[in-house]
VODO-189606 format. One record per residue (C-alpha): residue number from 0; x, y, z. Coordinates in steps of 0.2 Angstrom, whole numbers, plus 5000, padded with zeros to 4 digits. Layout:
% residues N
   i   xx   yy   zz
 NUM    X    Y    Z
...
This chain:
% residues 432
   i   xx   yy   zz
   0 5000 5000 5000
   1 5007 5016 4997
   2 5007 5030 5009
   3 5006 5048 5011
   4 5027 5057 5010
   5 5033 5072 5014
   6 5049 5081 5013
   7 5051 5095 5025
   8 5066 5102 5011
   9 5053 5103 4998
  10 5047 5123 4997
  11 5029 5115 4996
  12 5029 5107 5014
  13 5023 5119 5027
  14 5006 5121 5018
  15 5005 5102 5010
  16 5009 5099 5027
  17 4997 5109 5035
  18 4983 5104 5022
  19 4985 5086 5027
  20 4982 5089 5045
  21 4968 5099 5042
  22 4958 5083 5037
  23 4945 5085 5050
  24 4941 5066 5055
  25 4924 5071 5060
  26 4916 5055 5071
  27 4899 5068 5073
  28 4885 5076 5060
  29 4872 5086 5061
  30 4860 5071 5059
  31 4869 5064 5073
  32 4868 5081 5086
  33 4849 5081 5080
  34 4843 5064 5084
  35 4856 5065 5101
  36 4847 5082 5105
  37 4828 5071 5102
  38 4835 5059 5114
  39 4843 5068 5129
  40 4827 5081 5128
  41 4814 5061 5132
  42 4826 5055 5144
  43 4827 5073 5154
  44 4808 5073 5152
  45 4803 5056 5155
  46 4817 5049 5164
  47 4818 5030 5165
  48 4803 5024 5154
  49 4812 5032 5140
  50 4830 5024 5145
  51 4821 5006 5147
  52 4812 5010 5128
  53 4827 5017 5119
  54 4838 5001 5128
  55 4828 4988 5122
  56 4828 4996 5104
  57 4846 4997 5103
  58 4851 4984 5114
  59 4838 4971 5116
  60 4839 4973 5134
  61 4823 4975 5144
  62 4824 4986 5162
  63 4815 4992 5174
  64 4810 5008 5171
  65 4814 5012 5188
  66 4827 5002 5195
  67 4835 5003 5176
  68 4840 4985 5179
  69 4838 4969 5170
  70 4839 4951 5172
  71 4856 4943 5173
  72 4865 4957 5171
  73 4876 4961 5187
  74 4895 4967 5190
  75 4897 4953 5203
  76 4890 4937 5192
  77 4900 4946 5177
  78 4917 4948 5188
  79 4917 4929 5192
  80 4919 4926 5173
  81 4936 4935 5173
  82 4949 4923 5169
  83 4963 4922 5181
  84 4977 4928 5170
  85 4966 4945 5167
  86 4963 4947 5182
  87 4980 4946 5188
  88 4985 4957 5174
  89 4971 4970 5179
  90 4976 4970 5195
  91 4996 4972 5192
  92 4989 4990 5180
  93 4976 4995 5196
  94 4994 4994 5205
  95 5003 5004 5194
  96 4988 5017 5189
  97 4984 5021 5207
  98 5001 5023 5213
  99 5004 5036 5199
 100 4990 5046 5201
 101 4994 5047 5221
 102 5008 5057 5217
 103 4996 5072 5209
 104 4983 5076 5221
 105 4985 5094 5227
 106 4989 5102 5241
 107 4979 5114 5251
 108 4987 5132 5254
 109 4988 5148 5263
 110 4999 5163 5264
 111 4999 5180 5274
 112 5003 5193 5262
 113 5012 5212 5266
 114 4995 5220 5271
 115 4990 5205 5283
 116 4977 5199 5272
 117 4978 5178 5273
 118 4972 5172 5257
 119 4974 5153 5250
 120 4962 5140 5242
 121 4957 5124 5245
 122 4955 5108 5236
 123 4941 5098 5234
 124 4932 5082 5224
 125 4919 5082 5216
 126 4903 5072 5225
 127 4897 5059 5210
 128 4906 5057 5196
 129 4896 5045 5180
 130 4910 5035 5171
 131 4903 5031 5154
 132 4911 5014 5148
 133 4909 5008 5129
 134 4902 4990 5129
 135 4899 4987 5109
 136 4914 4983 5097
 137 4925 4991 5109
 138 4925 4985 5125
 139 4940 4992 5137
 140 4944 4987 5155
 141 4960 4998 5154
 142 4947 5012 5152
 143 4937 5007 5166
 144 4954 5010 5177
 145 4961 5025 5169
 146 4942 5033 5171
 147 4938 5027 5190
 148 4954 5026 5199
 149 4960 5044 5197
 150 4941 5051 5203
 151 4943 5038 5218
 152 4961 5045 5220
 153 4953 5063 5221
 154 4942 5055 5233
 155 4924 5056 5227
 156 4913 5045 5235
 157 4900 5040 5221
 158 4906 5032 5204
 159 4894 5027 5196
 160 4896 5018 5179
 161 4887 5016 5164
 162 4890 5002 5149
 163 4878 4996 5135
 164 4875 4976 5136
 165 4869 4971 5119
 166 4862 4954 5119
 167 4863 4954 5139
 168 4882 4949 5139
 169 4891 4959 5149
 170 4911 4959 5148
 171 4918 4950 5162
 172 4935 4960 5162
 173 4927 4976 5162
 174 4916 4971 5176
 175 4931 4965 5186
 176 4940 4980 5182
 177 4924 4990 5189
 178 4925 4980 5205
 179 4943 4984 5207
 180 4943 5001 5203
 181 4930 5006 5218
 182 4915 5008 5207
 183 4899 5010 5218
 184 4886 5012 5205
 185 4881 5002 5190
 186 4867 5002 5175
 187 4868 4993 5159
 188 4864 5006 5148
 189 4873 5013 5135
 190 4872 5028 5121
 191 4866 5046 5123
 192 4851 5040 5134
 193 4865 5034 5146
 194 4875 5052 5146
 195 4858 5060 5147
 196 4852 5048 5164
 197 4867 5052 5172
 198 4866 5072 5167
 199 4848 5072 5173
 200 4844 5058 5182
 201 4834 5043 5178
 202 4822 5032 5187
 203 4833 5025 5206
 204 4848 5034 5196
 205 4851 5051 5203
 206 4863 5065 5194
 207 4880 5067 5193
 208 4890 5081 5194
 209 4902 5076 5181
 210 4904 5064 5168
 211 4921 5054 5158
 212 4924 5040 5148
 213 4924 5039 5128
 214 4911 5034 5117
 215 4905 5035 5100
 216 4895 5050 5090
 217 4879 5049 5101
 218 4889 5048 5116
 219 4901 5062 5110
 220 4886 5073 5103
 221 4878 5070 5120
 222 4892 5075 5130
 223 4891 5092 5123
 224 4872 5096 5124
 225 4873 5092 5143
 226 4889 5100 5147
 227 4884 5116 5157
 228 4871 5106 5167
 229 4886 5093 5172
 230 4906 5094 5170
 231 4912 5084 5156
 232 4929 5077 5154
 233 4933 5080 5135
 234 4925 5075 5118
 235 4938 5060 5112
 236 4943 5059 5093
 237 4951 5047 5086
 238 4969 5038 5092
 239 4985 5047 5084
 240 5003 5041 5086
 241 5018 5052 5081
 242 5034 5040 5081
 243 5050 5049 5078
 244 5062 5036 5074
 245 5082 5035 5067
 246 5088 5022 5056
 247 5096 5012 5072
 248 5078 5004 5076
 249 5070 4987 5068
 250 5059 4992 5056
 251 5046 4979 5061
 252 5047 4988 5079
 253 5041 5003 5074
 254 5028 4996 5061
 255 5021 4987 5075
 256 5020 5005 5085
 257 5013 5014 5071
 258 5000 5000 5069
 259 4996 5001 5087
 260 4983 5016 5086
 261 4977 5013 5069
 262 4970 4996 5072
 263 4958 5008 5085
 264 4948 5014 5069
 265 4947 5019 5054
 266 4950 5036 5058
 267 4964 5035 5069
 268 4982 5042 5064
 269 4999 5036 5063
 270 5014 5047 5057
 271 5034 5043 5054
 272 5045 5055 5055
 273 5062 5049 5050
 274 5078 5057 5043
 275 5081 5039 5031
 276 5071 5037 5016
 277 5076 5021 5013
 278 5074 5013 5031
 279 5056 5024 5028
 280 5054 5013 5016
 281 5058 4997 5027
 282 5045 5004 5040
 283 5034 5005 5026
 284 5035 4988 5019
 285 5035 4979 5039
 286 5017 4989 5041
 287 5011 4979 5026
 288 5016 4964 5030
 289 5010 4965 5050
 290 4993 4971 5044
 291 4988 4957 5035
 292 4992 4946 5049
 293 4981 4954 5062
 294 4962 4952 5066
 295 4961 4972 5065
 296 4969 4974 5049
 297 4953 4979 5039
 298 4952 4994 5051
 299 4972 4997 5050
 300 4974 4997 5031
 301 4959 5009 5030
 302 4966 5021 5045
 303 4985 5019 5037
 304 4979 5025 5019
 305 4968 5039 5026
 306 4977 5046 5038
 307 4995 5038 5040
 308 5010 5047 5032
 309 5029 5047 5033
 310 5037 5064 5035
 311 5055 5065 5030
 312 5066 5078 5040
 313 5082 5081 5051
 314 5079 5075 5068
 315 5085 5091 5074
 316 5069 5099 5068
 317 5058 5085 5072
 318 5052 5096 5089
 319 5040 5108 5079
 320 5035 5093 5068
 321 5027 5087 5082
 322 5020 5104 5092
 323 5012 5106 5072
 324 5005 5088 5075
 325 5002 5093 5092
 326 4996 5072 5092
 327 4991 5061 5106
 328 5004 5052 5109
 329 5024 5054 5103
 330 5037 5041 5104
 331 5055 5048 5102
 332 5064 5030 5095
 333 5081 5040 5095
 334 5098 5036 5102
 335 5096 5055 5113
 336 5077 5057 5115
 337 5078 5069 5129
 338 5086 5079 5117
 339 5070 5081 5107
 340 5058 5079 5120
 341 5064 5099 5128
 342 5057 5106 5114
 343 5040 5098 5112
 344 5028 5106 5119
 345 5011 5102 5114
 346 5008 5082 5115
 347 4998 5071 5128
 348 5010 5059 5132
 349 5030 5056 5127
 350 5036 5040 5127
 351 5056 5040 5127
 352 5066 5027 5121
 353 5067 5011 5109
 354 5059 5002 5121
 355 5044 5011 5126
 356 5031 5008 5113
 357 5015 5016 5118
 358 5005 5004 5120
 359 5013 5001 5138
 360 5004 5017 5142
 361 4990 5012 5137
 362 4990 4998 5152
 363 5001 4998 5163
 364 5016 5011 5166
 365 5001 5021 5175
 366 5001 5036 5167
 367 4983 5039 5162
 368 4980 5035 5144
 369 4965 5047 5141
 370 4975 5060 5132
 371 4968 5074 5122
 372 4966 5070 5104
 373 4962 5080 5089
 374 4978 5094 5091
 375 4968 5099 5108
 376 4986 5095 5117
 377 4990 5113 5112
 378 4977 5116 5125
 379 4974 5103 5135
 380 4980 5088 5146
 381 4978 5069 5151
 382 4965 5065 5162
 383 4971 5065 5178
 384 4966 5069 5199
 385 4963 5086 5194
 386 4949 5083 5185
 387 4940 5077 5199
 388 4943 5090 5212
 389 4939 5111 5215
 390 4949 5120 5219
 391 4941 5135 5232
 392 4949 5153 5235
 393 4949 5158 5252
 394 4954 5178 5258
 395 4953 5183 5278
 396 4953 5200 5279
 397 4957 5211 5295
 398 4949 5227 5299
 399 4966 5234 5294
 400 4969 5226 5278
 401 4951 5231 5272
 402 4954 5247 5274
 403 4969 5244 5267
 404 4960 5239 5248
 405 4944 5249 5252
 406 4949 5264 5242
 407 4954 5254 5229
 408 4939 5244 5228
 409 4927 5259 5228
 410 4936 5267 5215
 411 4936 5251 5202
 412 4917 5251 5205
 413 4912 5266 5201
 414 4923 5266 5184
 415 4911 5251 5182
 416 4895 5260 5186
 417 4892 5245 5200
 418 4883 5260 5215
 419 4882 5244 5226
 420 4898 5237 5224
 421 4903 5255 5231
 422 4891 5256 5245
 423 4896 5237 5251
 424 4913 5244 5255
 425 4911 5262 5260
 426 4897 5257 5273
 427 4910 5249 5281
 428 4920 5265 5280
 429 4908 5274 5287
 430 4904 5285 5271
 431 4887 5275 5268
């Protein structure tokens, strides 16, 4: 198959460059916001009746409207069905997840300043958090870990998760995973209806303040007509890899690396940056021939053709390669990655070295693999503790450090024609 090239020598690569990243790999339509928005609107107005109906058209899973339970279906009976090596393998990531994000909850504060005002803030979760958990073709417990243990980290005290059962069959590694990860709450029900029921509430389920988790268009479209009402965490795109890579790796490495986010879907993205044409062209070749050879090649060949390319250019200038990119994940395959890594700036998550393929990340180094997506890491971060906590500003003031700032104050209000905000301090002076 051949593949997207470009030459950053060529006069033409900037905007060729810039063209091909332009390619919007739109999940959502109009059609889709429309018939989410004619959902979200029943299940915020007729609560669980219209979950049950919309989950047995979709799923073929009958609940109760009220409990929006169903026969059969249960974390516990589903967990027993996890197979001992998964389970041990689920446990050895939970391990490795929690103690990572440990090291990042915050620290309250407070400080004195020169006038004697004390002023700090203060840190706090959020009380229920909804974990949407995708339960059709893709089916993650890794998700369910990287989505629950940071909020239980952050300390909320309700989780409450949310996965679609088609056909009734629940996936025993994501229930395990559930159970491990502290999850207190669970309804099989999936889709916009399930991001609208947690938004709003829904039969026994009452609302949440914020929901996470990926999902597909409806879920995605969803997301953003109830964001306001609840805290969201990000609308996911597609899975992008950037590998910058010399000519001192195995080809077939970094074909396998390469092929690691593309066989996520057909829209995900996979880009080469190399310095060698012709081991570009060994990489090339070894992505072929893995492809054919894997259950998922069908989604990789159409992502690779789509949306793969190979960028030829001198590893020195690799750096703003990336921050254009601006991808999800970036492995630097290079004898000096840390060389390269000081200069970029705008990525999720760096993996350095020739043996750390991303997909480690993905399970079990226990950084969080919910990165933003889409070139939103010029703007945004991995999901982590924070996303689950408030932060509060607190200000003690004395009688003497209010009249230090009254004049101040008064004088900033009425530039602002605010009479009230004036009177609130100059009552206090005594000018009222």
């Amino acid at each position: 198959m051949s593949i997207r090239r470009f030459d950053s020598s060529l006069p033409s690569f900037v905007s060729d460059f810039a063209a091909f990243l332009s390619l919007r790999r739109a999940q959502g339509t109009e059609d889709v916001h429309a018939k989410t928005a004619v959902i979200v609107r029943d299940v915020r107005e007729r609560g669980g009746e219209a979950v049950a109906s919309y989950t047995e058209q979709f799923d073929k899973v009958k609940l109760d409207a009220d409990t929006l339970a169903a026969d059969g279906i249960g974390l516990l009976e589903a967990a027993e069905r996890c197979s001992p090596d998964v389970r041990e393998a689920l446990n050895f990531a939970a391990e490795r997840i929690e103690a990572y994000h440990a090291q990042q909850k915050p620290q309250n504060h407070s400080f004195t300043d020169p006038a004697g005002l004390e002023l700090g803030w203060r840190w706090t979760p959020v009380d229920a958090v909804g974990l949407y958990v995708p339960g059709g073709r893709a089916s993650y417990p890794s998700s369910v870990l990287m989505n629950a243990i940071p909020a239980k980290a952050a300390g909320v005290k309700r989780l409450v998760m949310v996965s679609p059962v088609p056909g009734g069959e629940m996936n025993p590694a994501v229930a395990y995973a559930a159970e491990r990860a502290g999850v207190t709450e669970f309804y099989p029900i999936g889709g916009a209806q399930a991001v609208a029921a947690l938004a709003y509430g829904a039969g026994r389920l009452a609302p949440v303040d914020k929901i996470v988790g990926p999902g597909n268009a409806y879920v995605a479209a969803a997301k953003r007509i109830v964001f306001g009402d609840v805290g969201i965490d990000t609308i996911a795109g597609p899975s992008e890899i950037t590998v910058v890579a010399d000519n001192q790796n195995n080809p077939e490495w970094i074909a396998a690396d390469l092929l690691s986010q593309a066989e996520h879907d057909p829209l995900a993205q996979s880009i080469l940056i190399t310095d060698d044409a012709e081991w570009a062209s060994r990489v090339e070749a070894a992505v072929d021939r893995q492809m054919v050879q894997l259950a998922t090649g069908g989604t990789v060949a159409q992502a690779w053709r789509d949306y793969g390319a190979i960028v030829l250019a001198p590893l020195v200038g690799a750096a703003a390669i990336v921050n254009q990119i601006a991808p999800e994940h970036v492995e630097l395959a290079v004898a000096d990655p840390d060389a390269i890594a000081k200069d970029v700036r705008h990525s999720g998550a760096i993996f350095l070295g020739r043996f750390a393929p991303e997909a480690l990340g993905d399970y079990v180094t226990g950084s969080n693999h919910v990165l933003p997506t889409s070139g939103a890491a010029r703007f945004a971060s991995g999901l982590s503790v924070l996303d689950f906590m408030k932060r509060t500003s607190i200000q003690r003031i004395s009688e003497q450090g209010f009249r230090y700032l009254a004049r101040a104050a008064e004088t900033l209000a009425k530039a602002e024609g605010l009479p009230a905000h004036g009177l609130s301090v100059s009552i206090r002076r005594g000018d009222g």
